[in-house]
C-alpha positions as CSV (number, residue, x, y, z in Angstrom):
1,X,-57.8,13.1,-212.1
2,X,-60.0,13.7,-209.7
3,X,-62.4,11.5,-208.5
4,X,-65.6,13.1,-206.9
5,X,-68.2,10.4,-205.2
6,X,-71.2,11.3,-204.8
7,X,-73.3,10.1,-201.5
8,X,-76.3,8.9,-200.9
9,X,-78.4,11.0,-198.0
10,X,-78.8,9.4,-194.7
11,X,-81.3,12.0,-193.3
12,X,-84.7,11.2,-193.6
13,X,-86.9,12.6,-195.9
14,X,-83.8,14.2,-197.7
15,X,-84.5,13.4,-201.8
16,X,-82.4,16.0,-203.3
17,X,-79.1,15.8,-205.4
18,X,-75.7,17.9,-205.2
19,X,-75.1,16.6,-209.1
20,X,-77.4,15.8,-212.2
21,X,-77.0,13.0,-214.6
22,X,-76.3,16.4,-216.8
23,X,-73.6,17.1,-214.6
24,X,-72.1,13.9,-214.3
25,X,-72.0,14.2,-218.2
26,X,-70.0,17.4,-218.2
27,X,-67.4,16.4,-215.3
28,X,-66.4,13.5,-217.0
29,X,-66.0,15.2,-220.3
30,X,-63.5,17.5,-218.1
31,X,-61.5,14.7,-217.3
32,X,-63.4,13.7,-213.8
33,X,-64.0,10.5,-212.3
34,X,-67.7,9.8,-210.9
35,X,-68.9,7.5,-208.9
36,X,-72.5,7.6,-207.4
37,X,-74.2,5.7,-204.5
38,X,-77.3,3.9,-204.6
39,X,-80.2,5.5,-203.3
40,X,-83.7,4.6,-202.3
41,X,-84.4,8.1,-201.9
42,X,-82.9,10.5,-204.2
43,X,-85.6,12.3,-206.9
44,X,-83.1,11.5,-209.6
45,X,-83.0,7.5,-210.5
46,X,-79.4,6.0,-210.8
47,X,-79.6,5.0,-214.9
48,X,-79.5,8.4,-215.5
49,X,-76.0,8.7,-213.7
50,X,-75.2,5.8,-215.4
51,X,-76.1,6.9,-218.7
52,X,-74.3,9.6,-218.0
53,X,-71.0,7.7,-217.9
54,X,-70.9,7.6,-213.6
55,X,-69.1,4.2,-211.9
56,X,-72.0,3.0,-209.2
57,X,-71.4,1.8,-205.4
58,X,-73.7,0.6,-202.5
59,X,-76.1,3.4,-200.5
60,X,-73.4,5.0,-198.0
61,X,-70.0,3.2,-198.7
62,X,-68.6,6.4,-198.9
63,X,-66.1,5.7,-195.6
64,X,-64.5,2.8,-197.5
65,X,-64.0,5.1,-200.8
66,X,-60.7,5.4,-202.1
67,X,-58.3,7.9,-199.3
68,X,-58.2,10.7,-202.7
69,X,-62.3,10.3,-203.1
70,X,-63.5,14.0,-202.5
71,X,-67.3,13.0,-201.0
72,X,-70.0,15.0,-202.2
73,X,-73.1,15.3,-200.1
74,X,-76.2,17.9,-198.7
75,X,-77.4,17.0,-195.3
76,X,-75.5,16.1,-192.1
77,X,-73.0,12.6,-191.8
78,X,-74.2,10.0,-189.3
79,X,-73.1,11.2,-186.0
80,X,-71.4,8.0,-185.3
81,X,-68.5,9.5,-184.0
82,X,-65.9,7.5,-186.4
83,X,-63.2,9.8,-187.7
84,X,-63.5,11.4,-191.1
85,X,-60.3,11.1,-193.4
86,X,-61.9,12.2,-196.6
87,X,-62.2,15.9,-198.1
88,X,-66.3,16.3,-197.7
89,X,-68.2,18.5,-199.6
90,X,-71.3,19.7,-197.9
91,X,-73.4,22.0,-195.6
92,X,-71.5,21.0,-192.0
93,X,-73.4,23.8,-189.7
94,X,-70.3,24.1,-187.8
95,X,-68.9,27.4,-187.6
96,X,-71.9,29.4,-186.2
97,X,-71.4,27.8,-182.4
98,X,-74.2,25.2,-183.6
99,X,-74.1,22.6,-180.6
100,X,-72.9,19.8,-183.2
101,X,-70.1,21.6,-184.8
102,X,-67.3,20.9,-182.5
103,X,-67.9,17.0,-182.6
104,X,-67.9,17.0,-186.6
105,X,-64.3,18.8,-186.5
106,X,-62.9,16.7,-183.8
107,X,-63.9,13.8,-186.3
108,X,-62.3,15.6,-189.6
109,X,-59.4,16.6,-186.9
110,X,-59.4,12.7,-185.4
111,X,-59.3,11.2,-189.5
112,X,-56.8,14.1,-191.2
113,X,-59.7,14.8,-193.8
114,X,-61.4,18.7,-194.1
115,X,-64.8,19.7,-194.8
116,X,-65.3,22.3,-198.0
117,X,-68.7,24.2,-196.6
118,X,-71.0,24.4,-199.2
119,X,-72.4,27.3,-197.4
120,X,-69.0,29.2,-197.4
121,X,-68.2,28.6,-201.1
122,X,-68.1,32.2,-202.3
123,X,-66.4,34.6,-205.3
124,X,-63.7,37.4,-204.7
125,X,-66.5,39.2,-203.4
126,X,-68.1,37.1,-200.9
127,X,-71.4,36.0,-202.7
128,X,-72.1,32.8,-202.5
129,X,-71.2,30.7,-205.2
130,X,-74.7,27.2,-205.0
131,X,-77.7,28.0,-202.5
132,X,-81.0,26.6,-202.3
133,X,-82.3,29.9,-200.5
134,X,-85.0,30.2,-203.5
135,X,-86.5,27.1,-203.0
136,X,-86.2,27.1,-199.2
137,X,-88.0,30.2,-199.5
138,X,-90.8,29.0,-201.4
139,X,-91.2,25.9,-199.7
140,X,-91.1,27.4,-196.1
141,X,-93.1,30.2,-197.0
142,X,-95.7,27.4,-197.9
143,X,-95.7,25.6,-194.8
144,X,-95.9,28.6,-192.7
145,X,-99.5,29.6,-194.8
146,X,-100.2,25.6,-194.1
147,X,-99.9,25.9,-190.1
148,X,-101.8,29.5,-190.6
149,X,-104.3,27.5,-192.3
150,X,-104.7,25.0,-189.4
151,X,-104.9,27.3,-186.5
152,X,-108.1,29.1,-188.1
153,X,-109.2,25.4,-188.1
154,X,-108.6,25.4,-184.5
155,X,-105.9,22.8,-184.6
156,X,-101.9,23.2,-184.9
157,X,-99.9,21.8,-188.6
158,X,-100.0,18.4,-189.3
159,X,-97.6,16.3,-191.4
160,X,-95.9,17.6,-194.8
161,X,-94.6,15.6,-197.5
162,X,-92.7,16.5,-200.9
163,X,-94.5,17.6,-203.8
164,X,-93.6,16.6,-207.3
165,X,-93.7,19.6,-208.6
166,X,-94.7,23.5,-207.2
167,X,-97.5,23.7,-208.8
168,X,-98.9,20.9,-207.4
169,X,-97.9,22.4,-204.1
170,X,-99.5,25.7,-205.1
171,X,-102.6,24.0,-206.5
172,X,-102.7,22.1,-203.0
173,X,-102.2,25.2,-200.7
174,X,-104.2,27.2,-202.3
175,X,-107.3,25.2,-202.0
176,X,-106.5,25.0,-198.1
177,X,-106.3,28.4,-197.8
178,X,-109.7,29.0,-199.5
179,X,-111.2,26.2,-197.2
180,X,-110.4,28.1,-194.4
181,X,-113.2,31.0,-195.5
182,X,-110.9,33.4,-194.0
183,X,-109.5,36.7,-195.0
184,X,-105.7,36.0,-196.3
185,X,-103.2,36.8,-193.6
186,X,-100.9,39.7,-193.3
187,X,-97.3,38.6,-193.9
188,X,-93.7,40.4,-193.1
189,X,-90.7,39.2,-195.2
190,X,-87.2,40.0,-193.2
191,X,-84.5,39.7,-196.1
192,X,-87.1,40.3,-198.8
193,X,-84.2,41.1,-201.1
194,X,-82.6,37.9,-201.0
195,X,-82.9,34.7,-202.4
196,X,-84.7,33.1,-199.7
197,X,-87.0,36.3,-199.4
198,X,-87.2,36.2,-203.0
199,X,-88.9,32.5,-203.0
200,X,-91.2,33.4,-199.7
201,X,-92.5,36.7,-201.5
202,X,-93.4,34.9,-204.6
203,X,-95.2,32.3,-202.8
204,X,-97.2,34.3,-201.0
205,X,-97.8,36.8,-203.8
206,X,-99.1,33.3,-205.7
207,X,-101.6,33.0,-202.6
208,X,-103.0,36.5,-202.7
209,X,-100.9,37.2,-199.2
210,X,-100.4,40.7,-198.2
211,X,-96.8,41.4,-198.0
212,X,-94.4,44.0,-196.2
213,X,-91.1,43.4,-197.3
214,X,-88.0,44.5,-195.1
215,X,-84.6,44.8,-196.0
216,X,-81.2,45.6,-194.1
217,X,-82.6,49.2,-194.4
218,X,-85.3,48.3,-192.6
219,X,-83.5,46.8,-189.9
220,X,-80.6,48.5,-189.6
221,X,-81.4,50.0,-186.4
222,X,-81.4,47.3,-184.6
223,X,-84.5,45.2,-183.2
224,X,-86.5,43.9,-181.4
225,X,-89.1,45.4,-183.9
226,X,-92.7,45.9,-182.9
227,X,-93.6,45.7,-186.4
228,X,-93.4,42.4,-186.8
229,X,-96.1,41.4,-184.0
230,X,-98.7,43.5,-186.3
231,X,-98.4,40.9,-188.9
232,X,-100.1,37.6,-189.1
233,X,-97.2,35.8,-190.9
234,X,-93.7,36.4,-190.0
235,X,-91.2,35.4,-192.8
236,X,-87.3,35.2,-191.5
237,X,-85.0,34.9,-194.6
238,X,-81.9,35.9,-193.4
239,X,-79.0,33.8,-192.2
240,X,-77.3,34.1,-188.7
241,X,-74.7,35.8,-188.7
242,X,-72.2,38.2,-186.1
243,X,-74.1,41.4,-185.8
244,X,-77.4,40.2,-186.7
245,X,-80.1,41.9,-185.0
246,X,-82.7,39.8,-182.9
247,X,-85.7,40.3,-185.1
248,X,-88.0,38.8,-182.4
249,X,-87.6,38.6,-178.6
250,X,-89.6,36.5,-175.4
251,X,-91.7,39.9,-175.4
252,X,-93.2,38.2,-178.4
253,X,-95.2,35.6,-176.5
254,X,-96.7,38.2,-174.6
255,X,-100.4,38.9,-175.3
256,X,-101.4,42.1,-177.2
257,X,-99.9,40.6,-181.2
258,X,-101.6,39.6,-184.6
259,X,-98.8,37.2,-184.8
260,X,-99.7,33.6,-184.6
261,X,-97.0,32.4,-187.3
262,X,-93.4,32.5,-187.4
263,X,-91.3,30.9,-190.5
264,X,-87.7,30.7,-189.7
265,X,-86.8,29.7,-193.0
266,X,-83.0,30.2,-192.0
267,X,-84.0,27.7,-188.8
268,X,-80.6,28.4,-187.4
269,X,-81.8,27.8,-183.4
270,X,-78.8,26.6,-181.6
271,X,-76.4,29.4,-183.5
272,X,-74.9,32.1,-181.2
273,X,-76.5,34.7,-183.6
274,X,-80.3,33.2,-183.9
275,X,-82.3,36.6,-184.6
276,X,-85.5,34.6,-183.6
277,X,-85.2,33.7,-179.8
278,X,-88.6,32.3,-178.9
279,X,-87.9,28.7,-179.6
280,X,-84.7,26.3,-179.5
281,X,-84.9,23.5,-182.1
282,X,-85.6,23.1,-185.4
283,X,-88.6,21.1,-186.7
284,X,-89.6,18.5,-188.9
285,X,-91.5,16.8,-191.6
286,X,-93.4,15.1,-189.0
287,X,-94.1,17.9,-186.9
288,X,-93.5,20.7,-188.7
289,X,-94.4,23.8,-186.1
290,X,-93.5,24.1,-182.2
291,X,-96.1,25.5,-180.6
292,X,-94.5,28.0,-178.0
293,X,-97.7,30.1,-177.2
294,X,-101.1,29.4,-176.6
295,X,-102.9,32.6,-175.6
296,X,-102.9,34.1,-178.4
297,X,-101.4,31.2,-180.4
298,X,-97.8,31.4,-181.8
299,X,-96.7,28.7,-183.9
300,X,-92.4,28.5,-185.3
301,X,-92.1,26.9,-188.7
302,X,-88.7,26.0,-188.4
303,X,-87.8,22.7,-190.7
304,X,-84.2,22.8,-192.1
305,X,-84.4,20.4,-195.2
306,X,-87.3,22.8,-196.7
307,X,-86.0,22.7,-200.5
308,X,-86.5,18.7,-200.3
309,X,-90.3,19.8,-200.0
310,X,-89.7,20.4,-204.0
311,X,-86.9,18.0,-204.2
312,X,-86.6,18.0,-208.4
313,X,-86.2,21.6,-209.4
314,X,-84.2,22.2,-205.8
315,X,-82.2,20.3,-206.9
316,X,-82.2,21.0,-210.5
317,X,-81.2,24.8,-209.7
318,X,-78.8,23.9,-207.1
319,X,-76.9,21.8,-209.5
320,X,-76.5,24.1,-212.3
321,X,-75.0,26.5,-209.5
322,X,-72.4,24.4,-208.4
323,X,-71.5,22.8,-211.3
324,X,-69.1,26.2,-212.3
325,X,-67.1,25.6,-209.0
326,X,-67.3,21.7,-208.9
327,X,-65.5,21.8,-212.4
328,X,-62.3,24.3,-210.6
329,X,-61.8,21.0,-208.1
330,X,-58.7,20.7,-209.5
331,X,-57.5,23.6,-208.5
332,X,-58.8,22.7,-204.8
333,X,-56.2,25.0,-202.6
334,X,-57.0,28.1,-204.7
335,X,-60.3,30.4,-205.7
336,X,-64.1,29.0,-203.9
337,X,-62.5,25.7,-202.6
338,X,-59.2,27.7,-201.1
339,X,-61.1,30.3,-199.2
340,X,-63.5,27.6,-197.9
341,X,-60.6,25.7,-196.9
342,X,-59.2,28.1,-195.0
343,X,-62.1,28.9,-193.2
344,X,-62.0,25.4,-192.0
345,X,-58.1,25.3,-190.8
346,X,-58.8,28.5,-189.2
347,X,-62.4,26.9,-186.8
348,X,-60.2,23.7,-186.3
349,X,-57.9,25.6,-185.0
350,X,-60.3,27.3,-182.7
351,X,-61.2,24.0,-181.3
């Protein structure tokens, strides 16, 4: 049997879910075990889970869950340091030379457990199996119009919070925009063909944005690309990855560009392969764009958790995605959870 416990997220702001009461229903029906955390925070309430059939336990006692327990989570662990011997489910951000990656393995390394990378769960083909790249799309394509919206105000992106649903987001934006009295920007859309792109271009397309939407045609030939700098908006949707052009360059903050906005929806800043190298951190909820140019402006848009800006139907879709590969668990050394497996024995070996 196997027994899949669900966390509870220790990241702030972080509301979504891996699993639905739904889910929970199916799982057990196929012979699972479920056990969910408490959580102040998550969009979904616990009865549901409960309803569903799901054993409960207190907000993160996932280290003292039983040694079998496969730990299903989103966002990052505490970084407490303490070893990890459970199998974890989850986006690590460990295999891209992200600064925090080789402390995480020495922990799974220190605690004999392995990390399944929700970001690396993929078919025969290499597709990836759960994403949230819609949603992120959406929701960072959103914020970028909101710090837009600020600077013809003359001041930089405050504060964000989660909406209930997008169209109260829309609704919301969308009456900022028109208080500006200004023209809609221009926007550029790099991986306009993806999932992520998919979500930005429809946001914008809802706000009456101007779009130019590149592809891998478009960059094949290697950047920096001028382009981009005649744009008000630029929209990065693609991950980092070996071989990925740099998109924009420190030429950028040069004078002489239309550019005042950059939304790194992929917000990858401390990979070896960041294709947007005029900034080094991501940001947050709090302060959701580092300024890093002043004449002419240039804010970066780069918050990581953007989905949990629509935390219900982020993680409604995410769910039903995963829900196909959580149910082949117990087959765990073959298919999805094989391959992603492997890739982990073969970066802790690298350590």
């Amino acid at each position: 049997m196997v027994h899949l416990w669900l966390r509870s997220e220790s990241r702030p702001n972080e509301r979504r879910s891996a699993l639905t009461p739904e889910g929970v229903r199916d799982l057990i029906a196929a012979g699972f075990r479920i056990t969910v955390e408490e959580s102040p925070h998550r969009i979904l309430p616990l009865a549901g889970f409960v309803a569903a059939g799901a054993a409960t336990a207190p907000e993160g006692s996932w280290p003292t869950a039983p040694r079998d327990a496969i730990i299903l989570g989103l966002k990052e662990l505490p970084e407490d340091g303490t070893p990890l011997p459970h199998r974890h489910i989850m986006f690590g951000h460990a295999y891209k030379g992200q600064a925090a990656g080789p402390e995480l393995l020495r922990r799974f390394r220190a605690g004999g457990g392995a990390l399944y990378d929700l970001e690396y769960l993929t078919d025969d083909d290499g597709r990836r199996l759960a994403a949230f790249g819609y949603w992120a799309g959406f929701a960072g394509a959103a914020v970028s119009l909101m710090a837009w919206a600020a600077q013809r105000r003359g001041g930089i992106c405050g504060p964000v919070s989660g909406f209930a649903t997008q169209s109260l987001m829309t609704d919301s934006l969308r009456a900022e925009l028109d208080a500006t009295g200004s023209p809609r920007p221009r926007a550029i859309v790099i991986g306009a063909l993806g999932r992520v792109g998919r979500g930005a271009s429809d946001l914008l397309t809802r706000m009456g944005v101007q779009i130019t939407g590149w592809d891998m045609a478009e960059t094949a030939s290697g950047g920096p690309f001028p382009q981009i700098l005649a744009h008000d908006l630029f929209i990065n949707c693609i991950l980092a990855q070996p071989g990925a052009p740099v998109f924009v360059g420190p030429e950028a903050l040069a004078p002489g560009r239309t550019l005042s906005v950059i939304g790194d929806v992929a917000c990858d800043p401390t990979s070896d392969f960041n294709p947007v190298k005029v900034y080094d951190r991501a940001t947050d909820w709090e302060h959701p764009v580092l300024r890093v140019a002043k004449a002419p402006v240039l804010d970066v848009m780069a918050i990581d958790n953007l989905p949990s800006l629509l935390p219900l139907e982020s993680s409604q879709d995410f769910a039903a995605q995963l829900m196909p590969v959580l149910r082949r668990l117990d087959r765990i050394d073959a298919g999805p959870w094989g391959r992603a497996g492997a890739l982990y024995r073969q970066h802790l070996a690298a350590l």
